[in-house]
Backbone as CSV, one residue per row, in Angstrom:
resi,resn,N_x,N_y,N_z,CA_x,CA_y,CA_z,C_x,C_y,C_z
1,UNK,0.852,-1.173,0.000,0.000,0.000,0.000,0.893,1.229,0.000
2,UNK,0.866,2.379,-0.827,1.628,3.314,-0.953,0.960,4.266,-0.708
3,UNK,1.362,5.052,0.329,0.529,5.983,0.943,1.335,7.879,0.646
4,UNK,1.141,8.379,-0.095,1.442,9.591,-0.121,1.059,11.096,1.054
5,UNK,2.297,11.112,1.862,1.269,12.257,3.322,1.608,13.338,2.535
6,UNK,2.109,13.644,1.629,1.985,15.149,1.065,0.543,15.492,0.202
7,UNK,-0.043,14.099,-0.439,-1.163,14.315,-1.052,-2.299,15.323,-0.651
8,UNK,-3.401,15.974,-1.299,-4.364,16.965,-0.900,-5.181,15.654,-1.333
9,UNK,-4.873,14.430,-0.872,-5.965,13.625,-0.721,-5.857,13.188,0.944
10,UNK,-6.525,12.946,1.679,-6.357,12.575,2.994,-6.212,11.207,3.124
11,UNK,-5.111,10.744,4.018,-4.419,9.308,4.220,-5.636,7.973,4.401
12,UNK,-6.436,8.410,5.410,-7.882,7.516,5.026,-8.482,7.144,4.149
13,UNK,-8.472,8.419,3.011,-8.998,8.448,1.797,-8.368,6.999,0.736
14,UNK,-7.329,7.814,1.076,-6.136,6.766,0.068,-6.140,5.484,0.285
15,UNK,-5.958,5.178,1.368,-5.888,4.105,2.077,-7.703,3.068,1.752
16,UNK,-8.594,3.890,1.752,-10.142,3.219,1.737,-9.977,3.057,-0.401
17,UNK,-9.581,3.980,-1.097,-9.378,3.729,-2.268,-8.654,2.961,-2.563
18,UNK,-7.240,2.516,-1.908,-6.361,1.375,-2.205,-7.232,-0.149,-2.280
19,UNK,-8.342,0.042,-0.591,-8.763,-1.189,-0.350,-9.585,-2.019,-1.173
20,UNK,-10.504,-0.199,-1.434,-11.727,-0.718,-2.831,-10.943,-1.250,-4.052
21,UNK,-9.924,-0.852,-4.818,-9.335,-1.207,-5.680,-9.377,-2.743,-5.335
22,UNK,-8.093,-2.945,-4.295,-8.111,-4.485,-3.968,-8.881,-5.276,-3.857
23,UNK,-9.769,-5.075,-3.615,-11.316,-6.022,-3.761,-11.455,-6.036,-5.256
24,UNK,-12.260,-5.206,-5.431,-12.233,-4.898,-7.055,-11.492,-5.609,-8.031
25,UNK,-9.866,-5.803,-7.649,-8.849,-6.583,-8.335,-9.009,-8.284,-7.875
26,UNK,-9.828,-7.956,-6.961,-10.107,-10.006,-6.413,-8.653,-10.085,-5.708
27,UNK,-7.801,-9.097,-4.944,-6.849,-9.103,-4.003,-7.674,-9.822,-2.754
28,UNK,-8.618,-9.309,-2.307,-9.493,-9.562,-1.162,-10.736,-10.279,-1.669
29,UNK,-11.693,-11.580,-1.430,-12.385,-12.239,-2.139,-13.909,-11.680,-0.962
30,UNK,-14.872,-11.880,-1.630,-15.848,-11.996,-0.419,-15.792,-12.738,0.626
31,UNK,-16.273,-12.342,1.810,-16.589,-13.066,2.573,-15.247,-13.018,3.459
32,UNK,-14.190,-12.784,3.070,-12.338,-12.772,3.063,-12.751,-11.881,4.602
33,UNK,-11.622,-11.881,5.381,-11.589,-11.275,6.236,-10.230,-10.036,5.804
34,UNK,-10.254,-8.824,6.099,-9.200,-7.477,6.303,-8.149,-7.730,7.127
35,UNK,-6.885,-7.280,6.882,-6.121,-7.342,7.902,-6.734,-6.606,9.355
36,UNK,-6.009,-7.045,10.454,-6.578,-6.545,11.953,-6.340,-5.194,11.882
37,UNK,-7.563,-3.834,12.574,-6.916,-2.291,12.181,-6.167,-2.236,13.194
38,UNK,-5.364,-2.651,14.129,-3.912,-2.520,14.720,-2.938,-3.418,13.878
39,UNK,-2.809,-4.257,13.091,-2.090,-4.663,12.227,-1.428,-4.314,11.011
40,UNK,-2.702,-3.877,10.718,-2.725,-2.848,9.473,-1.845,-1.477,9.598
41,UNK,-2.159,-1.212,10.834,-1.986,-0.028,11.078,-0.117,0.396,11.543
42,UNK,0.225,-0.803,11.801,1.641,-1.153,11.806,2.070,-1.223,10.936
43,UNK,1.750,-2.096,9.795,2.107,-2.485,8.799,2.577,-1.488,7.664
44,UNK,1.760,-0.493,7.484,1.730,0.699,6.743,2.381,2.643,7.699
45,UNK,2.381,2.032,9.247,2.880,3.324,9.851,1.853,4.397,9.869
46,UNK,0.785,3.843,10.183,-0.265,4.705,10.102,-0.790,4.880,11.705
47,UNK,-1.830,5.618,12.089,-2.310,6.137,13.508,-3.175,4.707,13.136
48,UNK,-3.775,3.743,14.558,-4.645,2.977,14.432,-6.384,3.254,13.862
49,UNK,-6.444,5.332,13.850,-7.648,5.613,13.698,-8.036,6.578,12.420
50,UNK,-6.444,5.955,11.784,-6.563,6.464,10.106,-7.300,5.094,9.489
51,UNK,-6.928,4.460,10.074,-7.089,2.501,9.618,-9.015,2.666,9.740
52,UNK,-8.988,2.765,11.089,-10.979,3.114,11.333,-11.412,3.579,10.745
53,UNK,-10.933,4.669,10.051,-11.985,5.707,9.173,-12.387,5.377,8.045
54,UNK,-10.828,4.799,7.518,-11.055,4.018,6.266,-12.009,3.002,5.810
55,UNK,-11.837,2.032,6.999,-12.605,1.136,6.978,-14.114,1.802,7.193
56,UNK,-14.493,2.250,7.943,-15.639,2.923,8.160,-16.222,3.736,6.924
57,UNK,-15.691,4.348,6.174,-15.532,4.960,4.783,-16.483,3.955,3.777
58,UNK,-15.651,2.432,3.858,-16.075,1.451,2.701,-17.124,0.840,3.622
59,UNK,-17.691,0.780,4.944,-18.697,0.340,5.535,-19.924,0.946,5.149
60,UNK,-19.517,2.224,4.953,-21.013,2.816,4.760,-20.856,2.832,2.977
61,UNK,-20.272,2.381,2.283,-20.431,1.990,1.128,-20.895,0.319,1.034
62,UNK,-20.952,-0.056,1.774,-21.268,-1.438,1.711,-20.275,-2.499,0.537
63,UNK,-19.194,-1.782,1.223,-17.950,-2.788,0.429,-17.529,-4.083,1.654
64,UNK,-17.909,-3.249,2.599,-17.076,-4.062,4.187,-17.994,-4.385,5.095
65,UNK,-18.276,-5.208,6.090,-18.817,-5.456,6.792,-18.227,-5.903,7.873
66,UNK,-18.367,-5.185,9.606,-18.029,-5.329,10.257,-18.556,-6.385,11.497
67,UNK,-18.130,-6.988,11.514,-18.127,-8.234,13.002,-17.832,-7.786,13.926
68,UNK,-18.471,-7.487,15.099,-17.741,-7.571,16.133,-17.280,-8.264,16.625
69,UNK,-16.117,-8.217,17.789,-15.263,-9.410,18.353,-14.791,-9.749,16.931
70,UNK,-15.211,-9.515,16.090,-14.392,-11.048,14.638,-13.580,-10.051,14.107
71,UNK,-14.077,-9.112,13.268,-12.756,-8.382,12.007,-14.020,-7.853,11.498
72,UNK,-13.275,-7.285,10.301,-14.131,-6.814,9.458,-13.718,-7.678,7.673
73,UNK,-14.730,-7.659,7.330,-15.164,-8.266,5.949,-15.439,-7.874,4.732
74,UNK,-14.833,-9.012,3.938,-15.545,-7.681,2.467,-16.712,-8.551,2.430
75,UNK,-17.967,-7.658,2.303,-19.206,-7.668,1.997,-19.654,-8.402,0.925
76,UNK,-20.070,-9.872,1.010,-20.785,-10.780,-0.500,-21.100,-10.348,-1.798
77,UNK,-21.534,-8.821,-1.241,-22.266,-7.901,-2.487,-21.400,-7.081,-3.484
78,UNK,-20.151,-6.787,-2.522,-19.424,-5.473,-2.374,-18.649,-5.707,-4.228
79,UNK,-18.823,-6.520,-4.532,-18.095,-6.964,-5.940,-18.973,-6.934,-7.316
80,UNK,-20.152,-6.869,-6.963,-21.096,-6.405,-7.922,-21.138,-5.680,-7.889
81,UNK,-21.403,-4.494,-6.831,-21.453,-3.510,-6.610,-20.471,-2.401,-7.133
82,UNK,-19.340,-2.879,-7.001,-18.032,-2.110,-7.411,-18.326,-2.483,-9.245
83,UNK,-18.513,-3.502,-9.926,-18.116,-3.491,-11.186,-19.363,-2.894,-11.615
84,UNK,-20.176,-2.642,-11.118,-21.456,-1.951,-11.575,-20.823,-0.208,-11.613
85,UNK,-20.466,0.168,-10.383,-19.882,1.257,-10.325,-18.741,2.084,-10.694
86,UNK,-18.403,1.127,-11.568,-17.010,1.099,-12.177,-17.657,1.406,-13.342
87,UNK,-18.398,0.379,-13.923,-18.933,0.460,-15.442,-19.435,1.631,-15.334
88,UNK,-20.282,1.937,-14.470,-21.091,3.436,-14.822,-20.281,4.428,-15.241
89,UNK,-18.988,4.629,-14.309,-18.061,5.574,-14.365,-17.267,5.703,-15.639
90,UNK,-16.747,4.305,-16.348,-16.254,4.148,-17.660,-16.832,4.699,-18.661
91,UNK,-18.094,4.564,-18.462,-19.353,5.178,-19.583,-18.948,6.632,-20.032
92,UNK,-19.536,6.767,-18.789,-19.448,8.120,-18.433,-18.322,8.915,-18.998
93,UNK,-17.169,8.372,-18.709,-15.848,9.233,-19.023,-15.350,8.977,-20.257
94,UNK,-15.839,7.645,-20.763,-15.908,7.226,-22.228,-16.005,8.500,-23.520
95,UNK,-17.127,9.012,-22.709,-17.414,10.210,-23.970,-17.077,11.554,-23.339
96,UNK,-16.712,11.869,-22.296,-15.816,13.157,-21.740,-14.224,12.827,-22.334
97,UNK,-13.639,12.062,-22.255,-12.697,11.488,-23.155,-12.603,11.883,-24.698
98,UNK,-13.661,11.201,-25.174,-13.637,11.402,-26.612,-14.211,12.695,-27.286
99,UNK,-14.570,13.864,-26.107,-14.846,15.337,-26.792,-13.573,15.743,-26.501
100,UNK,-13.093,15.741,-25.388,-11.681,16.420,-25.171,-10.769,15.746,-25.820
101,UNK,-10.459,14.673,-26.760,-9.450,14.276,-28.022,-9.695,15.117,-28.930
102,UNK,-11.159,15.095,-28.932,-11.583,16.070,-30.364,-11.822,17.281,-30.353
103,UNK,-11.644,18.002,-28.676,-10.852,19.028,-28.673,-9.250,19.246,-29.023
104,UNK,-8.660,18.344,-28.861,-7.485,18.971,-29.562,-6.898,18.786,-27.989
105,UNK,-7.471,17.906,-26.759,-6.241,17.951,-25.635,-6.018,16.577,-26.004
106,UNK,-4.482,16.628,-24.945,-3.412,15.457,-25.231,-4.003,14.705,-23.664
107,UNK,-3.475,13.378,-24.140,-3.796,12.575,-22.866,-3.298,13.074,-21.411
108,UNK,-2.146,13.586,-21.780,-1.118,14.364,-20.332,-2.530,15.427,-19.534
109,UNK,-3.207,16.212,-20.650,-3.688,17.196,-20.258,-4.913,16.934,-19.437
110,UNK,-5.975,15.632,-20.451,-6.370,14.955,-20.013,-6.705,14.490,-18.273
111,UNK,-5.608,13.461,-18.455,-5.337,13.149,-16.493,-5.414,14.303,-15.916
112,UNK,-4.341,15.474,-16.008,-4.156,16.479,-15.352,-5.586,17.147,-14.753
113,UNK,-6.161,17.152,-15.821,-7.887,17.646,-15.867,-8.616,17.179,-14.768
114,UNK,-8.512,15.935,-14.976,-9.468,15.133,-14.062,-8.856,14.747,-12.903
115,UNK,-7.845,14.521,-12.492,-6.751,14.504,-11.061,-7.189,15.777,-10.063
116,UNK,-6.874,17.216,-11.089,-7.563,18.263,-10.616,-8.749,18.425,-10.227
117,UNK,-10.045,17.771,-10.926,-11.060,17.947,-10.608,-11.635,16.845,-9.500
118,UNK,-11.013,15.604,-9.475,-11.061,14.928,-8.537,-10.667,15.104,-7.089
119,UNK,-9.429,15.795,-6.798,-8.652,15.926,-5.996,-9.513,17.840,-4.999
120,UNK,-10.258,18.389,-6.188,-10.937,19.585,-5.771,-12.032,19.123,-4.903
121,UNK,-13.221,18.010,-5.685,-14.183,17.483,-5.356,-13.636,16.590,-3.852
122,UNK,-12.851,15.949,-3.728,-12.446,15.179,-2.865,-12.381,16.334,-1.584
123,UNK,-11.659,17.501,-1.549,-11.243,18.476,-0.626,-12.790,19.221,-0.217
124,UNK,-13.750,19.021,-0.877,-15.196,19.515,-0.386,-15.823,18.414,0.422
125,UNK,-15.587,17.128,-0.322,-16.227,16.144,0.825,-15.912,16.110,1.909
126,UNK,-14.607,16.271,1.940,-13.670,15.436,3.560,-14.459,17.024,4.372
């Protein structure tokens, strides 16, 4: 997990986007249990309650599901859910993509675009 602390993304953030990815990638399977958030939280050099938030983050997305006494879980659902939400997003950017080629921007400019606008949107949520 590569965690950037200079980012204007917040370490929770990163950290709950790394996790969704990993699921997403079938790193973590349903039903799979998370590393322990004091484990985790070693593991990467993080506060034990950057680890909570995160997790708490993909809970109320219904990627994770928490046990008490047990761990926490990726959620049975949480994998449909993500490629559903994935596809939507592909769509979507599919053709924001293909006006801005045919504007005349370069892929560099592209990312830049949307990093920016992501990274703006991200700084209103938190």
């Amino acid at each position: 997990m590569l965690i950037d602390p200079k980012s204007s993304i917040p370490i929770f953030r990163q950290i709950a986007d790394q996790l969704r990815q990993s699921i997403f990638d079938g790193v973590f399977k349903a039903g799979e249990i998370l590393p322990s958030l004091r484990q985790f939280a070693v593991d990467i050099k993080v506060n034990p309650n950057t680890i909570q938030r995160a997790y708490e983050t993909l809970e109320r997305e219904g990627i994770v599901e928490t046990r008490r006494g047990v761990g926490v879980f990726v959620a049975n659902s949480s994998i449909a859910k993500l490629n559903a939400s994935q596809k939507k997003l592909k769509s979507a950017l599919d053709g924001v993509i293909a006006q801005a080629v045919k504007d005349g921007l370069t892929p560099d400019k592209i990312r830049h675009t949307f990093e920016f606008a992501m990274r703006e949107y991200l700084a209103e949520v938190v």
